[in-house]
C-alpha positions in Angstrom: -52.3 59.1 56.2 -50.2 61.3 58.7 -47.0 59.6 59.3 -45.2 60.1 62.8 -41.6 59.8 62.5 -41.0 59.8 65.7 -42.5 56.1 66.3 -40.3 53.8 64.0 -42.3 50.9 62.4 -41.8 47.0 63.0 -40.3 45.5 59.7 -40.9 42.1 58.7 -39.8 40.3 55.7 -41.7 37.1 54.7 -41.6 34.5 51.8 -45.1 34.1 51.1 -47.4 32.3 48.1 -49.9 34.2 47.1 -52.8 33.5 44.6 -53.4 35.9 41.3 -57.0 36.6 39.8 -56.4 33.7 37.9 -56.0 31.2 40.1 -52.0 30.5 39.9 -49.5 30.7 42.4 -46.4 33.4 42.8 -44.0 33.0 45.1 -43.8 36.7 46.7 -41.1 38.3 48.9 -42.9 41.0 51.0 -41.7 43.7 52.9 -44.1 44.4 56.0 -43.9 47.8 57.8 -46.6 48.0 60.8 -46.9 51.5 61.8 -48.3 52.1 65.9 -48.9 55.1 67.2 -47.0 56.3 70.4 -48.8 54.7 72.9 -47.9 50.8 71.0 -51.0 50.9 69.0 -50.9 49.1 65.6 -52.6 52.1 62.8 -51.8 50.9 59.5 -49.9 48.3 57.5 -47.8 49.3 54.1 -46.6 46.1 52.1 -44.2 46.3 49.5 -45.0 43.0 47.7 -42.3 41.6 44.8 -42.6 38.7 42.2 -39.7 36.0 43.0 -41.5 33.0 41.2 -38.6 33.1 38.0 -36.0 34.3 40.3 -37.1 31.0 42.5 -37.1 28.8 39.6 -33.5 30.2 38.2 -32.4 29.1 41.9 -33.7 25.7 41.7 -32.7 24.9 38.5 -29.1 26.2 39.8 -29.4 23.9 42.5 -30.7 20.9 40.3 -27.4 21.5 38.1 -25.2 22.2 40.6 -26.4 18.5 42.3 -25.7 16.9 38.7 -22.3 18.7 38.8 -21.6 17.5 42.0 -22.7 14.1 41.7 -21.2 13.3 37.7 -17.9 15.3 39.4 -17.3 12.8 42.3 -18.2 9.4 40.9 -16.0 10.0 37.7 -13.6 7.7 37.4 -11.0 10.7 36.0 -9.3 13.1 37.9 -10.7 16.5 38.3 -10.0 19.6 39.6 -12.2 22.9 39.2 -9.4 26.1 39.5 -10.7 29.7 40.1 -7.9 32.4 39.5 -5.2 30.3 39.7 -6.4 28.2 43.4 -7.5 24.6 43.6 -11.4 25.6 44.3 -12.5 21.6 44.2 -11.3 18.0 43.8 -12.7 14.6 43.4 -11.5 11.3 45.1 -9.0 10.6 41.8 -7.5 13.4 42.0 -6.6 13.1 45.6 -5.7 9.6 45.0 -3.4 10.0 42.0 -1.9 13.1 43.7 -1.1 10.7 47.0 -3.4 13.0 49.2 -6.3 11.4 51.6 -7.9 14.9 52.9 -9.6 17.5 50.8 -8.8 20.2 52.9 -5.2 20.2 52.6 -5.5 21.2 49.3 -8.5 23.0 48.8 -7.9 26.7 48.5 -4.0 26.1 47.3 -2.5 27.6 44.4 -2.5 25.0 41.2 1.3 25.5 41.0 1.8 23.9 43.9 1.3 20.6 41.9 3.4 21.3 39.2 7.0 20.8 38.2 9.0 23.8 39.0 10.4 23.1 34.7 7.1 23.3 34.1 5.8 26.7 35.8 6.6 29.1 33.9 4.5 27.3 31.0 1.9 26.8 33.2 1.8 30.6 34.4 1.7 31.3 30.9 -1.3 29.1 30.5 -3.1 31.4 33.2 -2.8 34.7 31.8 -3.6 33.6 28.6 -7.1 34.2 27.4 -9.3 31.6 26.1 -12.5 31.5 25.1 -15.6 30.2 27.0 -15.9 27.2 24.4 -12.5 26.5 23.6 -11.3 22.8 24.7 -7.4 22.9 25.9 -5.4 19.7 25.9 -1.7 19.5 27.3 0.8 17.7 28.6 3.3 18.7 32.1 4.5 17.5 34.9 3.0 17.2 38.1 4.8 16.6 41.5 2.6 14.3 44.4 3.1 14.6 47.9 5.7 13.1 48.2 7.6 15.0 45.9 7.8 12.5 43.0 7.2 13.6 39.9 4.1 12.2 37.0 3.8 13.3 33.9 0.2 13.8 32.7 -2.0 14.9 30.1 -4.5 17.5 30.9 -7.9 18.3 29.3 -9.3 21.8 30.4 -12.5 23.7 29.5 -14.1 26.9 31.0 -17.5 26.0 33.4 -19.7 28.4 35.5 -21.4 28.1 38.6 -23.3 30.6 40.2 -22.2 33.3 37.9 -18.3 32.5 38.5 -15.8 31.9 36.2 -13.9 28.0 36.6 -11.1 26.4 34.7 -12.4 22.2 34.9 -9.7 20.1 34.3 -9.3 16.0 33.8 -6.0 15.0 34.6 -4.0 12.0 33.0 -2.0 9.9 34.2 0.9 9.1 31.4 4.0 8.3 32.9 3.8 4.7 31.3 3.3 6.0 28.4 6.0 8.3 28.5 8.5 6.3 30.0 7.6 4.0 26.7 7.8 6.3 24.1 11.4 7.1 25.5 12.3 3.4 25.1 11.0 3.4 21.9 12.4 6.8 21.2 15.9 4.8 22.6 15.3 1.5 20.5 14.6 4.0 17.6 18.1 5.7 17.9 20.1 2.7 18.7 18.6 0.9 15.8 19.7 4.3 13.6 23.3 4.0 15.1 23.3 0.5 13.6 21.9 0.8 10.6 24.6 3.5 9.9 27.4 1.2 11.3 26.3 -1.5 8.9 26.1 0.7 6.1 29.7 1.9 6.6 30.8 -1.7 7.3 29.1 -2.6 3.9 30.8 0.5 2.0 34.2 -0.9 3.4 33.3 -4.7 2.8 32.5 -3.2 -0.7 35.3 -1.4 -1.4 37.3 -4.5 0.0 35.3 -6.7 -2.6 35.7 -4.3 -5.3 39.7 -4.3 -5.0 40.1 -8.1 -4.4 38.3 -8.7 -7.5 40.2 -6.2 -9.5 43.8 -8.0 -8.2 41.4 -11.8 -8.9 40.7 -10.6 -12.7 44.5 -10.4 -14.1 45.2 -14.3 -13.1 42.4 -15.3 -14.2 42.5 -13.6 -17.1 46.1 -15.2 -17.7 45.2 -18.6 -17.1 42.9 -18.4 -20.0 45.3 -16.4 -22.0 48.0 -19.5 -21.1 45.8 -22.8 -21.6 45.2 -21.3 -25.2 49.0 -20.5 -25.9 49.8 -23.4 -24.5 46.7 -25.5 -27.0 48.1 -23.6 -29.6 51.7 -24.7 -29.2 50.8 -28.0 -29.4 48.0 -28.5 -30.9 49.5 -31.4 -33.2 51.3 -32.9 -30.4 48.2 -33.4 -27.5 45.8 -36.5 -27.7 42.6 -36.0 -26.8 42.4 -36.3 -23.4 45.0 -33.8 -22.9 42.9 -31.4 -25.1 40.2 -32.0 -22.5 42.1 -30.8 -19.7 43.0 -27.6 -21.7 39.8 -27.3 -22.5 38.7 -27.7 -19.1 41.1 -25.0 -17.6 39.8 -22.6 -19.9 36.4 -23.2 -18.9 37.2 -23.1 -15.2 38.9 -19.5 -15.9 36.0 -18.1 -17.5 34.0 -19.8 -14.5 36.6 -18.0 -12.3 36.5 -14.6 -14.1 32.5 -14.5 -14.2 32.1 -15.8 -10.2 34.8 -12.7 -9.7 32.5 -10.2 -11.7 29.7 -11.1 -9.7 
């Protein structure tokens, strides 16, 4: 065929189906030139016909997934945010709610530090440029700020998704400021309870120490009293009846008594 250059041809792309020998079904992309001559008149068609069916079904299955994703993403009952180099790319109702935002689009498209604690950013930058890998789960605790500028602390569970090719950090965030705020009352009750413990212990060293020289002054009279009922049995032993031999007898006993209720 002689080909006039001088008459461009009508393109025309279409999506068709077309049927194979076999019988089956492609889905075709075709590119249609009709060539005219110069006075309008159609000569020849050339067709430039391409196989789309697998491309097609990569798309729908895309689709498919990215419906799931969509769907399991805004019924959750956790917080999530999907973040693509370093900006707030999607939310879900909990986020926005725990966050104390109502519409979407004042934080779509924001940077992620935006939400965070400025004693927190510098860990969180840190966070961004380091490298993880595709399967690596990351879990972490910080602080995040609301709208209103109060503060939350929260635990965060992060994990590397892709959608159409693109690279996304997925995140469910946490709120455990009750938590926290308890573990620092325990953490409290914890060191209080130390600080007495150790004030006990040193008022039982002294109340030992105490005990320890009372008893050493207690011994000696005690120790005399036995010493003196004997002397004194001794020194008249042929003078004393026998009730006064009881009474001596029963001093002595009372010292040792005395001296054993002291060593104890």
């Amino acid at each position: 065929l002689e080909i006039d250059l001088e008459v461009p041809p009508i393109h025309r792309q279409l999506d068709l189906q077309l049927y194979r020998k076999d019988g089956s079904v492609m889905d075709a992309d075709v590119s249609v030139q009709l060539h005219v001559d110069s006075q309008g008149m159609p000569e020849y068609i050339v067709a430039l016909t391409r196989d789309v069916s697998k491309q097609k079904e990569t798309i729908e299955a895309l689709k498919s997934s990215e419906e799931r994703y969509r769907k399991l993403f805004t019924d959750t009952l956790e917080a999530l945010s999907l973040v693509r180099d370093g900006r707030i790319f999607d939310i879900n109702t909990e986020w926005l709610r725990m966050h104390g935002y109502s519409d979407r689009e004042e934080v779509i498209g924001t940077s992620i530090l935006k939400y965070i604690h400025p004693s927190q950013q510098e860990f969180m930058i840190a966070r961004q440029l380091r490298q993880f890998s595709d399967s690596e789960s990351r879990t972490f605790t910080t602080l995040d700020l609301k709208k209103d500028r109060s503060t939350m602390n929260v635990e965060v569970r992060s994990t590397t998704v892709y959608f159409g090719g693109e690279r996304f950090t997925l995140s469910a965030v946490r709120d455990i400021t009750e938590k926290h705020r308890a573990k620092l009352q325990m953490d409290n009750a914890i060191r209080a309870l130390r600080a007495k413990s150790e004030d006990l212990e040193q008022a039982n060293t002294e109340l030992s120490r105490y005990a320890h020289a009372v008893s050493h002054e207690l011994k000696s009279p005690a120790r005399n009293i036995f010493s003196l009922a004997g002397l004194l049995e001794k020194d008249l032993k042929s003078k004393i009846d026998g009730s006064s031999k009881n009474y001596i007898a029963a001093i002595k006993s009372s010292a040792v008594n005395l001296r054993n209720t002291i060593e104890s």
